[in-house]
C-alpha positions as CSV (number, residue, x, y, z in Angstrom):
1,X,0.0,0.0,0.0
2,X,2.6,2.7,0.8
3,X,4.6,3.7,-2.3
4,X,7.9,3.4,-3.1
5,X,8.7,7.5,-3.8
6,X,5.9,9.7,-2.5
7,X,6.2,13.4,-2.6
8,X,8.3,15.0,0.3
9,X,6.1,16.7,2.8
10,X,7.6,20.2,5.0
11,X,10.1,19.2,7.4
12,X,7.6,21.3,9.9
13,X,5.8,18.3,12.5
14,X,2.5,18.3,10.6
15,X,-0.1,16.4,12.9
16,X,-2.5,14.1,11.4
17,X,-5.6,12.6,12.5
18,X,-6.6,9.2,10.8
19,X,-10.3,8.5,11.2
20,X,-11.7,4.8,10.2
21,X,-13.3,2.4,11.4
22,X,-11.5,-0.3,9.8
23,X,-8.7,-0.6,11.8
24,X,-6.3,-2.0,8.8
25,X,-6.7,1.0,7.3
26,X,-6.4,3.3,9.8
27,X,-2.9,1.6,10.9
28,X,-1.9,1.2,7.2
29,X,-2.3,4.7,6.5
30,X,-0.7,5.8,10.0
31,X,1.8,3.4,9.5
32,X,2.8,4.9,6.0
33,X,1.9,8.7,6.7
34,X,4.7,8.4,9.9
35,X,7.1,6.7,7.3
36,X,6.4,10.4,5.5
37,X,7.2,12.3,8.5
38,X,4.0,13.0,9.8
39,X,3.1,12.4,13.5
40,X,0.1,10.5,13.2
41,X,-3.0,9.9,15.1
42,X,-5.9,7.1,15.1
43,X,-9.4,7.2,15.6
44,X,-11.8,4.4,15.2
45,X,-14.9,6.2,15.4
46,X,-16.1,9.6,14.9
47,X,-16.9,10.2,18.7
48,X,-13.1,9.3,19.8
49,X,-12.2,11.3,16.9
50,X,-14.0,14.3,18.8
51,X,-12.5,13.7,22.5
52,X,-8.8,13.8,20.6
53,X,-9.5,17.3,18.5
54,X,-10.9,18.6,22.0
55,X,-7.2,17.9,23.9
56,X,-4.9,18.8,21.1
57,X,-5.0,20.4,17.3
58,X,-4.6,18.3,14.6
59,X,-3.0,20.0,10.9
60,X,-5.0,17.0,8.9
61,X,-7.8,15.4,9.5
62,X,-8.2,12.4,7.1
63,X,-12.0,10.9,7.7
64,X,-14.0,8.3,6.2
65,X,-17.6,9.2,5.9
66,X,-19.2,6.2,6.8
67,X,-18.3,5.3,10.3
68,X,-20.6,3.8,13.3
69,X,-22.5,5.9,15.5
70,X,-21.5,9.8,14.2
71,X,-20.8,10.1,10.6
72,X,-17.5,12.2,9.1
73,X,-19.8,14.7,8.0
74,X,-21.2,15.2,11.6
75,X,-17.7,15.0,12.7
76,X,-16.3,17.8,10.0
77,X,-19.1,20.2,11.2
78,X,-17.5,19.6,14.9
79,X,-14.3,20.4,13.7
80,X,-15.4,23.5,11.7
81,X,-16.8,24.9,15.1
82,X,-13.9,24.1,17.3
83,X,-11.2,23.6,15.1
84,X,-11.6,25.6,11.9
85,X,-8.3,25.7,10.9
86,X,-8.0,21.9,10.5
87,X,-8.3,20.8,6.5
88,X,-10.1,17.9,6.3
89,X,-10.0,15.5,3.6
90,X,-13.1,12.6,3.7
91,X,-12.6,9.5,2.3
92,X,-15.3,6.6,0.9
93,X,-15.9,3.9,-0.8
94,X,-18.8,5.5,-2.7
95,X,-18.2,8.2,-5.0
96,X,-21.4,9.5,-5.4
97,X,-21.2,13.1,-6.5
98,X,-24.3,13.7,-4.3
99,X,-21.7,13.0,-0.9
100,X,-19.0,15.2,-2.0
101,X,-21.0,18.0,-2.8
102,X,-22.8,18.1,0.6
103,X,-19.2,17.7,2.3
104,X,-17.8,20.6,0.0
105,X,-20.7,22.7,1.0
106,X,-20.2,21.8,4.5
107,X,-16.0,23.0,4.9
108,X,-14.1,19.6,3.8
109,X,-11.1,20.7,1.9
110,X,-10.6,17.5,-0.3
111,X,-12.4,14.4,-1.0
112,X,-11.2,10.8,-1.6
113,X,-12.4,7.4,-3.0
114,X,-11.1,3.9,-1.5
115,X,-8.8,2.4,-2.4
116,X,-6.4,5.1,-1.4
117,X,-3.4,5.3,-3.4
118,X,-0.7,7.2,-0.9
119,X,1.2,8.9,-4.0
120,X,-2.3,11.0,-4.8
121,X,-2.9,11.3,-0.8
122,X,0.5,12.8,0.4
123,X,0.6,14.9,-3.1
124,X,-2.9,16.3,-1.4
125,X,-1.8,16.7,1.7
126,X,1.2,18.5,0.4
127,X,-1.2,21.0,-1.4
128,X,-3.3,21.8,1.4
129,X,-0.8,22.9,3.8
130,X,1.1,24.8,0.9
131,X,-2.5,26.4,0.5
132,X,-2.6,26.9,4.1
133,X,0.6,28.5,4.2
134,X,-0.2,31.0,1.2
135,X,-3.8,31.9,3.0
136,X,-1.6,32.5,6.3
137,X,0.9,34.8,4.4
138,X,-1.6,36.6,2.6
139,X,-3.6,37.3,6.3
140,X,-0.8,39.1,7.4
141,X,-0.1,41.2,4.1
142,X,-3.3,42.2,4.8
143,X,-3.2,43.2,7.7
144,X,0.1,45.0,7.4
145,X,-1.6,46.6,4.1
146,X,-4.4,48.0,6.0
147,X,-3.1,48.7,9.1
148,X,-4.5,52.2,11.2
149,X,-3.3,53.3,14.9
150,X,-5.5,51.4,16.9
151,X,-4.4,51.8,20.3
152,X,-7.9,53.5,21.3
153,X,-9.7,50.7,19.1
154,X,-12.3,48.6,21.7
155,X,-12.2,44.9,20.4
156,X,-15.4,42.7,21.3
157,X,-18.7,41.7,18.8
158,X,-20.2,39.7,21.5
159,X,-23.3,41.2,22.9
160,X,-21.8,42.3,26.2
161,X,-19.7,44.5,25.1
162,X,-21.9,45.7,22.0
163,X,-24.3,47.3,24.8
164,X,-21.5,48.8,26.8
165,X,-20.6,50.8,23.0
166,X,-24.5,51.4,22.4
167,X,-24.3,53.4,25.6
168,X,-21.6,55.1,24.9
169,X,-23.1,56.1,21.5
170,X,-26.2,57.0,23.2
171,X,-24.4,59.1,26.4
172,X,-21.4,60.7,24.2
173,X,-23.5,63.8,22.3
174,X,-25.4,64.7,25.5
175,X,-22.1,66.3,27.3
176,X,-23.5,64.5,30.3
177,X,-21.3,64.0,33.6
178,X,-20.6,59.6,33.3
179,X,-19.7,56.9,35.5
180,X,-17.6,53.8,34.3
181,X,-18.0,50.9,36.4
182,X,-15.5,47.9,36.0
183,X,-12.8,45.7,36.9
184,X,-8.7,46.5,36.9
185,X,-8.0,46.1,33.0
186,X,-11.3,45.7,31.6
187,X,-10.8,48.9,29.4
188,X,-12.3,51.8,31.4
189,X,-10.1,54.1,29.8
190,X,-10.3,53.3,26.4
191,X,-14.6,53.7,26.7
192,X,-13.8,57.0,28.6
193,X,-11.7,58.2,25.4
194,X,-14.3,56.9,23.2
195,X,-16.6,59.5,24.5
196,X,-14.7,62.0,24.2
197,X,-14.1,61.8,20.9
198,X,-17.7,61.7,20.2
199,X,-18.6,64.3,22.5
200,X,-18.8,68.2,20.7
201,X,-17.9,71.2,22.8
202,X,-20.6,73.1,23.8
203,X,-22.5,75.0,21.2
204,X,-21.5,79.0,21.0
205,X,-18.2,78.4,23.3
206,X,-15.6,80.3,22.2
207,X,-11.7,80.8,24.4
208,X,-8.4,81.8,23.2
209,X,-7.3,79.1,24.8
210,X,-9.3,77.0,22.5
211,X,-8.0,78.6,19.4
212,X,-4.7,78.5,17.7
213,X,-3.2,81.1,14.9
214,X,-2.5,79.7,11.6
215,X,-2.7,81.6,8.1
216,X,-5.5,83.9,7.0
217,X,-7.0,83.3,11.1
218,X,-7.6,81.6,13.9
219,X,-8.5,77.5,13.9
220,X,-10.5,75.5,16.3
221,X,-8.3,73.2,18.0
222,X,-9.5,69.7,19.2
223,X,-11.4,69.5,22.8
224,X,-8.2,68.4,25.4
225,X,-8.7,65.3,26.6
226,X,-6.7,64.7,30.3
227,X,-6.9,61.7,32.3
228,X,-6.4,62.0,35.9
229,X,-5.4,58.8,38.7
230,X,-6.7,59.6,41.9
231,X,-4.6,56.9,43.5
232,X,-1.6,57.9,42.1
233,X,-1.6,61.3,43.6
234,X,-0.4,62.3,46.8
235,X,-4.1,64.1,48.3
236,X,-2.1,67.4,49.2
237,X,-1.3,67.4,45.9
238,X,-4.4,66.7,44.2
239,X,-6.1,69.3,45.2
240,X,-3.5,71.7,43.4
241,X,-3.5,69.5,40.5
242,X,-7.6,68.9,40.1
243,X,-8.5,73.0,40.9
244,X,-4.9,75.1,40.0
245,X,-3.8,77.8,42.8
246,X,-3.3,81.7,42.6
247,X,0.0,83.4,43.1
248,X,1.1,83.4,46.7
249,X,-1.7,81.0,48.0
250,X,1.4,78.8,49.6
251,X,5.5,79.1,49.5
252,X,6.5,78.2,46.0
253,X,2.9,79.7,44.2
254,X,5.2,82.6,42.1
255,X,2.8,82.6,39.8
256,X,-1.3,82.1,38.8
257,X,-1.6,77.9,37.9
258,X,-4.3,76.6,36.2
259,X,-5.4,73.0,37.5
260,X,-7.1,70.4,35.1
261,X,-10.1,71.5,34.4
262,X,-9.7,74.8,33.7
263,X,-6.8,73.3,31.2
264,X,-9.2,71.1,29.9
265,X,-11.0,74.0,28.4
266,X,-14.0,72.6,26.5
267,X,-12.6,68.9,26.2
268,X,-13.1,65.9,28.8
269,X,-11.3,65.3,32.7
270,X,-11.2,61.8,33.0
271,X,-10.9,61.0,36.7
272,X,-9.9,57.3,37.3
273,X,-10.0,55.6,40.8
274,X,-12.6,58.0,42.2
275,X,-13.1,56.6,45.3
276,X,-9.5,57.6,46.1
277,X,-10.4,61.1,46.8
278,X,-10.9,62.3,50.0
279,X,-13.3,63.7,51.9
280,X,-13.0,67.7,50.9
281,X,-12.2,66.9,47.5
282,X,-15.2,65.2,46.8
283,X,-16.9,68.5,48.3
284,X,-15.0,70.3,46.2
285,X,-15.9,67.9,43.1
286,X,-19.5,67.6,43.7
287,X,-19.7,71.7,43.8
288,X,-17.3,71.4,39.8
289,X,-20.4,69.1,38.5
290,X,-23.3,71.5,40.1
291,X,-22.0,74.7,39.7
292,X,-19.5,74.3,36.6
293,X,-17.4,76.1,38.9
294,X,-14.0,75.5,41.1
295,X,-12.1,77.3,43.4
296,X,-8.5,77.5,43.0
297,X,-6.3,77.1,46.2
298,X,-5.9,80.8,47.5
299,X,-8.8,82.1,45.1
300,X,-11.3,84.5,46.5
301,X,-13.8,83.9,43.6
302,X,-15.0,81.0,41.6
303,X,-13.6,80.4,38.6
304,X,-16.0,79.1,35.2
305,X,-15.4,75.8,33.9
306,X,-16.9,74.0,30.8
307,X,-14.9,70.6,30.8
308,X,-17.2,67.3,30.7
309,X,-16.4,64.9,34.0
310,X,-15.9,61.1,33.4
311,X,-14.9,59.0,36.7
312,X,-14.2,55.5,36.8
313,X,-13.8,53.2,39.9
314,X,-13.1,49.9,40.2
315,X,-14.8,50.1,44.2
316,X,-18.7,49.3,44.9
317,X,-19.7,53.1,45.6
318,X,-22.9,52.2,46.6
319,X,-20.9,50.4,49.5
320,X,-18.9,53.3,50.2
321,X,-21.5,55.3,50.4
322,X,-23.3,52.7,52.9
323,X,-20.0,52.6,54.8
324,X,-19.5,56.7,54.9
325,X,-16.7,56.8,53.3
326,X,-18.2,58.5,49.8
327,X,-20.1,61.5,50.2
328,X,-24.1,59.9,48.8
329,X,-24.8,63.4,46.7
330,X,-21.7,63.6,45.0
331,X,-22.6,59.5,44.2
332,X,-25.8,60.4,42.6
333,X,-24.3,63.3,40.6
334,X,-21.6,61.0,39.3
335,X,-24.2,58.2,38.6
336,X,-26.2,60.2,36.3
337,X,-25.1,57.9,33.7
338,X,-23.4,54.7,34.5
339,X,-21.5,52.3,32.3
340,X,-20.7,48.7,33.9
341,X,-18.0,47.2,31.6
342,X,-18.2,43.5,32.1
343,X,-15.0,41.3,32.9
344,X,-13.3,39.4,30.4
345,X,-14.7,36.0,32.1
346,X,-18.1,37.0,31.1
347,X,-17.7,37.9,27.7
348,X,-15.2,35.2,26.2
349,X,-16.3,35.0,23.1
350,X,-14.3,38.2,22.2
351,X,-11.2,36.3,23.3
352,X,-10.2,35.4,19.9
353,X,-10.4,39.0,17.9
354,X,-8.0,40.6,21.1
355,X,-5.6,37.4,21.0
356,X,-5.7,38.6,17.3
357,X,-5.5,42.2,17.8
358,X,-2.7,41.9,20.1
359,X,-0.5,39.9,18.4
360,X,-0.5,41.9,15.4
361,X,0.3,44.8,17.5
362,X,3.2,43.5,19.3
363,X,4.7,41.3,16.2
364,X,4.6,44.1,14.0
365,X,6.3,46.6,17.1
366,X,9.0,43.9,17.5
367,X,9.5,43.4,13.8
368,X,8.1,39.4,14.0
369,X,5.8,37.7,11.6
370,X,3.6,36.1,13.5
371,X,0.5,35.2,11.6
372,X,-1.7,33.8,14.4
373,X,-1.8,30.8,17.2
374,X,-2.1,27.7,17.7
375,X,-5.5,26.0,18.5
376,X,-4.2,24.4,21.4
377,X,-3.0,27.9,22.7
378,X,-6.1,29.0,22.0
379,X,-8.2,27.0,24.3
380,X,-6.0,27.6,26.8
381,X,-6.6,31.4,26.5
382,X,-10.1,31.1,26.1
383,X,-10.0,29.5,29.2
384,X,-8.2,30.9,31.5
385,X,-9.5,32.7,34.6
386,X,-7.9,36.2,33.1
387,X,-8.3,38.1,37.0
388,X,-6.3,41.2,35.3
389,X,-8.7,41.0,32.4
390,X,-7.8,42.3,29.0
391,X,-4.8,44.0,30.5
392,X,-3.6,40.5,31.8
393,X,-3.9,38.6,28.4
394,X,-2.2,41.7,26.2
395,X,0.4,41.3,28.7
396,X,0.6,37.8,27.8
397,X,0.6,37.4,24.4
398,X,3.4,40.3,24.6
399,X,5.4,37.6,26.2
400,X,4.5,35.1,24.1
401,X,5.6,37.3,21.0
402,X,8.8,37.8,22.5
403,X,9.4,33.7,22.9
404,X,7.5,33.1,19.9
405,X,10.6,31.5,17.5
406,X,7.6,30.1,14.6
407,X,5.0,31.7,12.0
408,X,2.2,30.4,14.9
409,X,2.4,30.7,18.6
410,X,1.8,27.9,20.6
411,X,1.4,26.9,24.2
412,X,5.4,26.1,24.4
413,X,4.7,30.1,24.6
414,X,2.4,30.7,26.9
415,X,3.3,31.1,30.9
416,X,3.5,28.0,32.7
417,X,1.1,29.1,35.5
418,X,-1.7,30.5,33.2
419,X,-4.6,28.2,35.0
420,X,-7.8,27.4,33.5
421,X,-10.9,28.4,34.9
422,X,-12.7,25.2,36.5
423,X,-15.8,26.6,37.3
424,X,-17.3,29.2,34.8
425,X,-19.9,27.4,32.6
426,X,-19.0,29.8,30.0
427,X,-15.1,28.8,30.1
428,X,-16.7,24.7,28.8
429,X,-18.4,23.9,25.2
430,X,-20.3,21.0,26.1
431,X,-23.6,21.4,27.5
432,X,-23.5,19.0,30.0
433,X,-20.5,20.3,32.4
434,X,-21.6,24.2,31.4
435,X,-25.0,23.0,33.5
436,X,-23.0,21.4,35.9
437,X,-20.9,24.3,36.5
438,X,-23.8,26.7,36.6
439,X,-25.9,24.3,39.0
440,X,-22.9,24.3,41.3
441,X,-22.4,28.4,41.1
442,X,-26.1,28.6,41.6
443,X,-26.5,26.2,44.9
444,X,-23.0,27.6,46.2
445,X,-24.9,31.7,46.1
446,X,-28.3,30.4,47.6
447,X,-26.0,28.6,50.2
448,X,-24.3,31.8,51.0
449,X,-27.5,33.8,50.9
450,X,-29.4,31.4,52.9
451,X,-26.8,29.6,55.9
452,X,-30.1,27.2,56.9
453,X,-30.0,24.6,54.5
454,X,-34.2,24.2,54.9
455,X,-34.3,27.2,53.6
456,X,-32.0,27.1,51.1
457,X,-33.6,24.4,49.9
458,X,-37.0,26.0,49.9
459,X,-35.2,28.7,48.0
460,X,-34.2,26.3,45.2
461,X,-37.5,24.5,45.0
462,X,-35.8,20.9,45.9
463,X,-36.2,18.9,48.8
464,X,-33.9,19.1,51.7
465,X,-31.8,15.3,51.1
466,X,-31.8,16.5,47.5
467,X,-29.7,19.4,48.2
468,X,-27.3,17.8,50.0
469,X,-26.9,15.0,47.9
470,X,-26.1,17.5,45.3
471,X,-23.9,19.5,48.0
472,X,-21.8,15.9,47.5
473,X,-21.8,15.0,44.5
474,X,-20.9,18.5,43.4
475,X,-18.2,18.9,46.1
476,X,-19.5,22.3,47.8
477,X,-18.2,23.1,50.9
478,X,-20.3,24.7,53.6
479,X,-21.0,25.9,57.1
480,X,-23.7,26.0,59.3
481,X,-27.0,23.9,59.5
């Protein structure tokens, strides 16, 4: 069966997966495909085939439609959801046109008819991951051809963050004062930004200091935008910095300063970590947003200011406020508008586009080609627990870049202690364990919410040895009755 001189595959590891359930063909083929250079893998039916392509990636799959239980075509339309950049080539011992059609139609790459000659397999096999290599070279001419700064550029097109953007497109004309609410690294800033630059300055406004000469008169220039970190400021400081002083106002005040938003002009203060400031500044704040007016440190008079206010926190100020450590007015005035910007955890279906995003960025800033990653890699991102959010996987994949020796990066890349979320049902594909994983979220919060377990159990509409025989099988620690 194997040929004497077959055509000479990469000298890349190309990974093949040999479905059949004839097991002298399966081993025939693997037998001969490893003799090409290929690692080789064997399935004998469709459903094994699927536990393999859910553990590791495979280059090839080489499938025979007819197999018992799950056909190749049920099994190609598996691969094409989890696995899409596996070319697979079915194989039968019926050619009716009828079956190749439907298997064209439904992502198969190449078709075959038993008996298999190996010179006319390994010549295909040689084709498609030329082909593959072509499509992964054009993807990055491409993108290097239509490359724009995207640094302020919010990835995501799962609905999550779609409605976080439809409020911003909604909030951003109004010139209204907004809160962002969200984890560290979820992207506060960059939706902050993004209403600014939709936001106009206020009809009728006109200020030198929003003016600059050029020929033949004066031109508008752009509303400043000026971010502010609460946290990172010193408090004796921030007051200076936030409101500006007058000359003399304290030892070293030679001359009249500014502070922020009267710099700002008619453009956006962006005041991150909000629940940083203390006491008097948030007096001080609250009177900015009311009154459109600050007092500079030394100032006998208030001073007119038309900046928009956008604050971000990371802190439950609802909580704060609760605990009297946020003044409740100046909460209400910042929570005209709020923005809750979900963590990465909850919205992983925009994993891939960032991983994609980012590796472009930092390939083409450290002068790599790196076309993409490996599916394996993949998974492993997608499920990760991400705690630092976005910030925490661009940091990785800037590491991984750096390591990254190949066209692909692969888990050989990735950190070693990058753990996988065991619990999120979104972070599973299978149906089954995401219901498990919800059921055991779910008992675990009416557990918490409810100590007595009758009552829990009332809670939960199941009776009382039910939830404990759950509270077992699931392995939920608890307390109490």
């Amino acid at each position: 069966m194997c040929p004497e001189k077959a055509p000479q595959p990469p000298t890349e590891t190309i990974r093949i997966l040999v479905v059949d359930d004839e097991i002298l063909i399966r081993e025939s083929l693997a037998e001969c495909l490893s003799g090409e250079g290929f690692e080789t893998i064997v399935a004998g039916s469709a459903e094994q085939a699927m536990e393999l392509t859910a553990k590791s990636a495979f280059d090839i799959c080489l499938c025979d439609i007819h197999l018992p239980g799950k056909n190749g075509l049920q099994l190609l339309d598996h691969l094409g959801r989890i696995s899409p950049e596996t070319h697979v080539i079915l194989i039968t011992a019926y050619g009716a046109v009828e079956t190749a059609v439907e298997a064209f139609q439904r992502g198969a790459h190449d078709y075959l008819i038993k008996p298999i000659l190996l010179n006319e397999l390994i010549g295909k096999i040689t084709r498609l991951l030329e082909h593959r290599r072509i499509a992964q070279e054009n993807r990055w001419l491409r993108r290097e051809l239509h490359r724009v700064d995207s640094s302020d550029e919010i990835i995501g097109k799962g609905p999550e963050i779609q409605e976080v953007l439809r409020l911003v497109d909604r909030v951003a004309p109004t010139g209204s004062t907004v809160l962002i609410n969200g984890e560290s690294g979820t992207g506060k800033e960059l939706i902050a930004r993004r209403i600014h630059q939709q936001c106009q300055p206020e009809e009728g406004f006109e200020s030198k200091k929003d003016t600059w000469p050029r020929a033949g008169g004066m031109r508008k220039v752009p509303p400043r935008w000026i971010a502010v970190n609460c946290a990172a400021i010193p408090r004796d400081l921030l007051e200076n910095q936030l409101f500006g002083h007058r000359k003399g106002a304290f030892t070293g005040a030679d001359k009249d300063q500014p502070g922020v938003f009267l710099h700002a002009g008619t453009g956006t203060v962006f005041l991150d970590e909000i629940a940083e400031l203390s006491p008097a500044l948030q007096a001080k704040l609250l009177r900015a947003i009311e009154q459109k007016e600050v007092f500079p440190v030394g100032a006998n008079e208030p001073v007119q200011i038309h900046a928009r206010i956008v604050a971000a926190t990371n802190s439950n100020l609802k909580k704060l406020v609760e605990a009297g450590q946020f003044r409740e007015d100046l909460y209400y005035r910042l929570g005209v508008f709020v923005i809750t910007i979900p963590p990465l955890r909850e919205r992983r279906e925009d994993i891939p586009a960032l991983v994609e995003h980012f590796i472009a960025k930092h390939s083409r800033s450290m002068g790599k080609r790196i076309v993409g990653i490996a599916h394996d890699a993949m998974t492993l991102l997608r499920n990760a627990r991400w705690k630092g959010n976005v910030r925490e996987l661009e940091n990785t994949l800037q590491r991984a870049v750096i390591l990254c020796d190949n066209s692909l990066i692969g888990v050989e890349d990735l950190p070693g202690d990058l753990v996988e979320e065991t619990e999120d049902p979104q972070a599973v594909d299978s149906l089954d364990a995401a219901v498990l994983r919800f059921e055991k979220r779910h008992i675990q919060r009416m557990i918490s919410l409810f100590p007595d377990k009758k009552e829990a159990a009332r809670r939960l509409d199941i009776a009382l040895s039910s939830l404990y025989r759950r509270i077992s099988e699931l392995g939920i620690a608890t307390e109490g009755k």
